[in-house]
N, CA, C and O atoms as a Tinker XYZ file with bonds, in Angstrom:
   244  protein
     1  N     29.618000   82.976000    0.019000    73     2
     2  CA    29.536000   83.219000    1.434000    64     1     3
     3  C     28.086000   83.118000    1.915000    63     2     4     5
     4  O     27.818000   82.406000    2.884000    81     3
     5  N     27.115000   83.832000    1.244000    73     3     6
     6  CA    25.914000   83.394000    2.019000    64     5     7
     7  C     25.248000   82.520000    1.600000    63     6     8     9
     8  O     24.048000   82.534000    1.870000    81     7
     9  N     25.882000   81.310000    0.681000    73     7    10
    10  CA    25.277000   79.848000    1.128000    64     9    11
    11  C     25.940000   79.092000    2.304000    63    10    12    13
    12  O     25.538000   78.043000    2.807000    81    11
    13  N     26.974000   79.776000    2.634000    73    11    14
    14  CA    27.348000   79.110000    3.483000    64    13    15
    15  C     26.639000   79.576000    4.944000    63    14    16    17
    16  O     26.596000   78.896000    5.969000    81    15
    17  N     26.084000   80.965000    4.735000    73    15    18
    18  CA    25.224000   81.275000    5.989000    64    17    19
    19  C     23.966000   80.838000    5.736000    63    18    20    21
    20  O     23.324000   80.597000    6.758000    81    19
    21  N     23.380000   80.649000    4.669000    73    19    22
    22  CA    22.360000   80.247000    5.080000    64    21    23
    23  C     21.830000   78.480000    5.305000    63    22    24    25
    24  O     20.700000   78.067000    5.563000    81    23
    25  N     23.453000   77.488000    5.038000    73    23    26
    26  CA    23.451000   76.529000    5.546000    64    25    27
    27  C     23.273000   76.399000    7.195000    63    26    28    29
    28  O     22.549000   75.632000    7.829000    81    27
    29  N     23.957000   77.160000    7.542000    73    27    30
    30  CA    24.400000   77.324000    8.913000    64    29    31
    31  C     22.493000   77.427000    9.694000    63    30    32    33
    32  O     22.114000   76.800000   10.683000    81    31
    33  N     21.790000   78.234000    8.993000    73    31    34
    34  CA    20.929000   78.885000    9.704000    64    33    35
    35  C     19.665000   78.099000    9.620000    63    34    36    37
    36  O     18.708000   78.207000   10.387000    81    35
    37  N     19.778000   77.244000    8.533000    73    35    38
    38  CA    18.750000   76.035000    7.994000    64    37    39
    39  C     18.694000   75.074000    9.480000    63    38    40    41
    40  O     19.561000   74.537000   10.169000    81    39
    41  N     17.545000   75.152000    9.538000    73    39    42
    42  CA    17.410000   74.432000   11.040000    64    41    43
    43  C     16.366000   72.918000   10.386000    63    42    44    45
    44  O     15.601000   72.197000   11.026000    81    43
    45  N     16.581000   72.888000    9.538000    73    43    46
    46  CA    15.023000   71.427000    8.770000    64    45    47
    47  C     16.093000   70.245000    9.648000    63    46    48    49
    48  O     15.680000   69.890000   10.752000    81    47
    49  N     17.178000   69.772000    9.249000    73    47    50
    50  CA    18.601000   68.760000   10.245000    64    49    51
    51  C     17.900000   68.799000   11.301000    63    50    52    53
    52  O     17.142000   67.838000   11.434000    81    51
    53  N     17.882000   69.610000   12.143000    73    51    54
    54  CA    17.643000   69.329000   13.864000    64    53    55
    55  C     15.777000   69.203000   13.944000    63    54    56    57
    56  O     15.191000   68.781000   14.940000    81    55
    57  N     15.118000   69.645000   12.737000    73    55    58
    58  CA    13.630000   68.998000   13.077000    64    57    59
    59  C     13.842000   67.198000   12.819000    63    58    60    61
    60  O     13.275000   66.223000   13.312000    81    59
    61  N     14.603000   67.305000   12.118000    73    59    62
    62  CA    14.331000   65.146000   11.461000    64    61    63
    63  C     15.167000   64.916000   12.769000    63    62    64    65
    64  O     14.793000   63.938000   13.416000    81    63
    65  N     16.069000   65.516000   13.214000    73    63    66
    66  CA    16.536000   64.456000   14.366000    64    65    67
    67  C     16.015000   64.194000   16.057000    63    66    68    69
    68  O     16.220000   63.327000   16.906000    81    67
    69  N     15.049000   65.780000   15.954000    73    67    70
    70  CA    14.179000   65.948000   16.953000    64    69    71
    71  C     12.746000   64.743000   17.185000    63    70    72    73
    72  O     12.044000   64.447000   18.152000    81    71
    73  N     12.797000   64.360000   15.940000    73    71    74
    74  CA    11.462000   63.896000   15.970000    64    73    75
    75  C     12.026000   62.091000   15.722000    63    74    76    77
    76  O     11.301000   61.107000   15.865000    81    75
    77  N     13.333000   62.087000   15.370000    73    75    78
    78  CA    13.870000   60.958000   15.684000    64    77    79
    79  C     14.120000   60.430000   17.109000    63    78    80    81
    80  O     13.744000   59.297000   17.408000    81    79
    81  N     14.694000   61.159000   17.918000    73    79    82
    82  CA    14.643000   61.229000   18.956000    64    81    83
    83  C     13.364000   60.770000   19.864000    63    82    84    85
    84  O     13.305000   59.676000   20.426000    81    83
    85  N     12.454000   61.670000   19.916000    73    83    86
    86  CA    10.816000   61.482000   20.245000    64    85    87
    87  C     10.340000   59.882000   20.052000    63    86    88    89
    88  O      9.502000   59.248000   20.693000    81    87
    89  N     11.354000   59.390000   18.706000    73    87    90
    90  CA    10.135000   57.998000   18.118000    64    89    91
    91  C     11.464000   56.943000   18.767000    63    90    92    93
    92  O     11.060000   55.799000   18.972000    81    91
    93  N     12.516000   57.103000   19.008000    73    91    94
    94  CA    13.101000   56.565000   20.049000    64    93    95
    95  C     12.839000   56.360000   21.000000    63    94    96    97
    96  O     12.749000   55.204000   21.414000    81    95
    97  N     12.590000   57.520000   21.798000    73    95    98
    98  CA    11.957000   57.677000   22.805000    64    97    99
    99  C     10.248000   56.255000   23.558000    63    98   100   101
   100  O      9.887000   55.404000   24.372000    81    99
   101  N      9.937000   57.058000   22.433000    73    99   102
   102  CA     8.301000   56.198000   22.394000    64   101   103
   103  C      8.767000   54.520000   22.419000    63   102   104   105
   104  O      8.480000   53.660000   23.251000    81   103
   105  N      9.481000   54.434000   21.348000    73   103   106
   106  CA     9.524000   52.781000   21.166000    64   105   107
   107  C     10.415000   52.281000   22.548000    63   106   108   109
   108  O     10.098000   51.239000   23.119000    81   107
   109  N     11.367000   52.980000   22.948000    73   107   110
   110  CA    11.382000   52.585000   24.503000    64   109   111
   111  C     10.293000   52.048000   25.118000    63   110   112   113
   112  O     10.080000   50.874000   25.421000    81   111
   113  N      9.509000   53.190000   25.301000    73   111   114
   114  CA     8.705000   53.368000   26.458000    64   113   115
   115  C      7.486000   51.777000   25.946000    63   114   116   117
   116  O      6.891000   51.074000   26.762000    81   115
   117  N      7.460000   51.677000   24.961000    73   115   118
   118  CA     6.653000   50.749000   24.550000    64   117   119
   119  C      7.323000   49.216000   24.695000    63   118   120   121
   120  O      6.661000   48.236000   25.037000    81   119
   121  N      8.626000   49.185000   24.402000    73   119   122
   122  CA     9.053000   48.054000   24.919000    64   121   123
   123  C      9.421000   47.430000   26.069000    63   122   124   125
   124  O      9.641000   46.237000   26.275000    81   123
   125  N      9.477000   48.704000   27.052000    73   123   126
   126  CA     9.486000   48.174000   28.450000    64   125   127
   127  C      8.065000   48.380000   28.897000    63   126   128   129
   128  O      8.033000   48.782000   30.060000    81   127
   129  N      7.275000   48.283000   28.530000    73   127   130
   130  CA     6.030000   48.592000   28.572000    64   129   131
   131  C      4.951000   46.681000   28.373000    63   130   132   133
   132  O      4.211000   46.030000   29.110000    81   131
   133  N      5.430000   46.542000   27.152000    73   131   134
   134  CA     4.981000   44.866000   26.878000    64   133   135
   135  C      5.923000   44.049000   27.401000    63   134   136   137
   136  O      5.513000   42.889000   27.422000    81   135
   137  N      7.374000   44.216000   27.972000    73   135   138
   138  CA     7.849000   43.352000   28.324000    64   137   139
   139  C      7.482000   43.141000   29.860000    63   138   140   141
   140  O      7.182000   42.056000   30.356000    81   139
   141  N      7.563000   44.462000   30.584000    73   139   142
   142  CA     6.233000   44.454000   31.967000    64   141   143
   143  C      4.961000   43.463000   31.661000    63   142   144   145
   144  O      4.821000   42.326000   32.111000    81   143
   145  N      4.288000   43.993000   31.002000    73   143   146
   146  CA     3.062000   42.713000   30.414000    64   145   147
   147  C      2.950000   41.455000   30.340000    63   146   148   149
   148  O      2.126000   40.646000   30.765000    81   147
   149  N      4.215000   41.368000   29.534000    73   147   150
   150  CA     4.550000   40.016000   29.303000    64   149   151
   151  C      4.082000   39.124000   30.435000    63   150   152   153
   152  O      3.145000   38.372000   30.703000    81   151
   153  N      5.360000   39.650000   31.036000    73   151   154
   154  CA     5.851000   38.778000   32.389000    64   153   155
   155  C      4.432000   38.676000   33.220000    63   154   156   157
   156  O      4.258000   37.644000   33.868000    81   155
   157  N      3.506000   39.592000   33.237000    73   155   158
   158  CA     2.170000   39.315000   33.957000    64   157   159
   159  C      1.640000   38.454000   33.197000    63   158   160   161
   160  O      1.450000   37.344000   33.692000    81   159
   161  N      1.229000   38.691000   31.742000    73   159   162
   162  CA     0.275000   38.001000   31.499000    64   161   163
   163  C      1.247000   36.069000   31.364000    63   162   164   165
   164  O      0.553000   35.098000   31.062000    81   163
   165  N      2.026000   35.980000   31.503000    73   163   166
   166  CA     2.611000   34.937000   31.644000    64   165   167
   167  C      2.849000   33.898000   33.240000    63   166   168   169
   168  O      2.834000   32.698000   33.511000    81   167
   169  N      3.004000   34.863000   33.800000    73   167   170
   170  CA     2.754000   34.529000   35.248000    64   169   171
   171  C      0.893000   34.327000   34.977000    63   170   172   173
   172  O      0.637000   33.127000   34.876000    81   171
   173  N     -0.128000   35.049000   34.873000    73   171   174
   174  CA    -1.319000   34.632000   34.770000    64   173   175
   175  C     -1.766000   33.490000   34.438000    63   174   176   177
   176  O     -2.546000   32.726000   35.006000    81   175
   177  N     -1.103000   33.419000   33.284000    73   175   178
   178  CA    -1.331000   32.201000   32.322000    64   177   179
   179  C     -1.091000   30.851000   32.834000    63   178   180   181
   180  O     -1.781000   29.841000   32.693000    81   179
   181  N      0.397000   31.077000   33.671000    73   179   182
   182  CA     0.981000   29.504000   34.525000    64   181   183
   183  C      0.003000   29.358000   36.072000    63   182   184   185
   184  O     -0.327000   28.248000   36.491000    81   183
   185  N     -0.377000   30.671000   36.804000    73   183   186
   186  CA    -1.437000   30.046000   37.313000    64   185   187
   187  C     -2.415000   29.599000   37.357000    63   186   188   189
   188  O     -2.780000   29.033000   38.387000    81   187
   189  N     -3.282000   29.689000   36.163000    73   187   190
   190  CA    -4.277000   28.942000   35.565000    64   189   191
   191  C     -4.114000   28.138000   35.565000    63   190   192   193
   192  O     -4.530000   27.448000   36.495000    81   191
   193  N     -3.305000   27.528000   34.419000    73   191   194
   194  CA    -2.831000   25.990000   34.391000    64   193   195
   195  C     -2.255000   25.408000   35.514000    63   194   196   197
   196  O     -2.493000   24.217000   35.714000    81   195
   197  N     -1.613000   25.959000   36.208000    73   195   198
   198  CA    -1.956000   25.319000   37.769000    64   197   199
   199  C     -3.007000   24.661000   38.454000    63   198   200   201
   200  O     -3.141000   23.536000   38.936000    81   199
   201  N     -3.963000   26.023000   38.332000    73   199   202
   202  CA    -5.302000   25.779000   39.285000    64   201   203
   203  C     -6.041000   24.651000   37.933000    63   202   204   205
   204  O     -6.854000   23.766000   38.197000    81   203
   205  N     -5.638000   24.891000   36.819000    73   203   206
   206  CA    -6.765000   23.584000   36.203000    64   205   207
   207  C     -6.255000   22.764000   36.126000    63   206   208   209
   208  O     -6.979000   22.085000   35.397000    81   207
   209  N     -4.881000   21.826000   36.496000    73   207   210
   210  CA    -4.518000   20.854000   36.567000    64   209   211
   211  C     -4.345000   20.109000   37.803000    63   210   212   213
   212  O     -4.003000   18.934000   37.937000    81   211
   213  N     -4.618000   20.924000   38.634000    73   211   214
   214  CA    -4.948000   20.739000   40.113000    64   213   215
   215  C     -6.274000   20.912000   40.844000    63   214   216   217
   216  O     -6.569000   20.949000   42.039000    81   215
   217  N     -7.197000   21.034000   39.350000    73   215   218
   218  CA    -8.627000   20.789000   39.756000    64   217   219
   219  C     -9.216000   19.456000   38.823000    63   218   220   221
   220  O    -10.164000   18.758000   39.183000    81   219
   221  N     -8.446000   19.266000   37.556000    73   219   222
   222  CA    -9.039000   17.898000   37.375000    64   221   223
   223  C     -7.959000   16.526000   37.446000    63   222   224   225
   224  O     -8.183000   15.521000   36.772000    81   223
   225  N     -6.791000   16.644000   38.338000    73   223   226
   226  CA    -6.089000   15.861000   39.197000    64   225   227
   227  C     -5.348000   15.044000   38.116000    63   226   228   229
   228  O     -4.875000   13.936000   38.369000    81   227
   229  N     -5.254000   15.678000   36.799000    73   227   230
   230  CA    -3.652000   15.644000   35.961000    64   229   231
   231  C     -2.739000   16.432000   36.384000    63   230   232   233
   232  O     -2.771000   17.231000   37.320000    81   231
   233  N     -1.538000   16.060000   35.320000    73   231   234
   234  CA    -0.289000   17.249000   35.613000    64   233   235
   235  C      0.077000   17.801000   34.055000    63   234   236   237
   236  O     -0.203000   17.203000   33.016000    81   235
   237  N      0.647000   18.859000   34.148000    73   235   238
   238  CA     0.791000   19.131000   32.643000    64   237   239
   239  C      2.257000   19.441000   31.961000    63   238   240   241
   240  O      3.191000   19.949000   32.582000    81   239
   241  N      2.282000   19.206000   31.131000    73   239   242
   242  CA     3.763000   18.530000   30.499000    64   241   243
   243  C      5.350000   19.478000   31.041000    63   242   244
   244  O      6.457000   19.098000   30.659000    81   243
């Protein structure tokens, strides 16, 4: 009987899933995070090559 209470009372389970949670959490926040980025630094990138293919009067592929 009191392994079975002191299974019950063992709380270490809800620290690993707490902190699973948290690193879930994070890697969210990080992937909508570079995929925001992305899209800027990609939009950046195509107006460049805009403005430099429309400053030395090629076109680019």
């Amino acid at each position: 009987m009191n392994r079975i209470i002191n299974f019950l009372r063992d709380d270490e389970g809800a620290t690993a899933l707490e902190y699973g949670l948290i690193a879930a959490l994070i890697a969210g926040v990080i992937i909508t995070a570079v995929t925001a980025l992305g899209t800027s630094v990609s939009t950046t990138f195509s107006n460049i090559s805009t403005s430099m293919a429309g400053a030395t009067g090629t076109t680019t592929p």
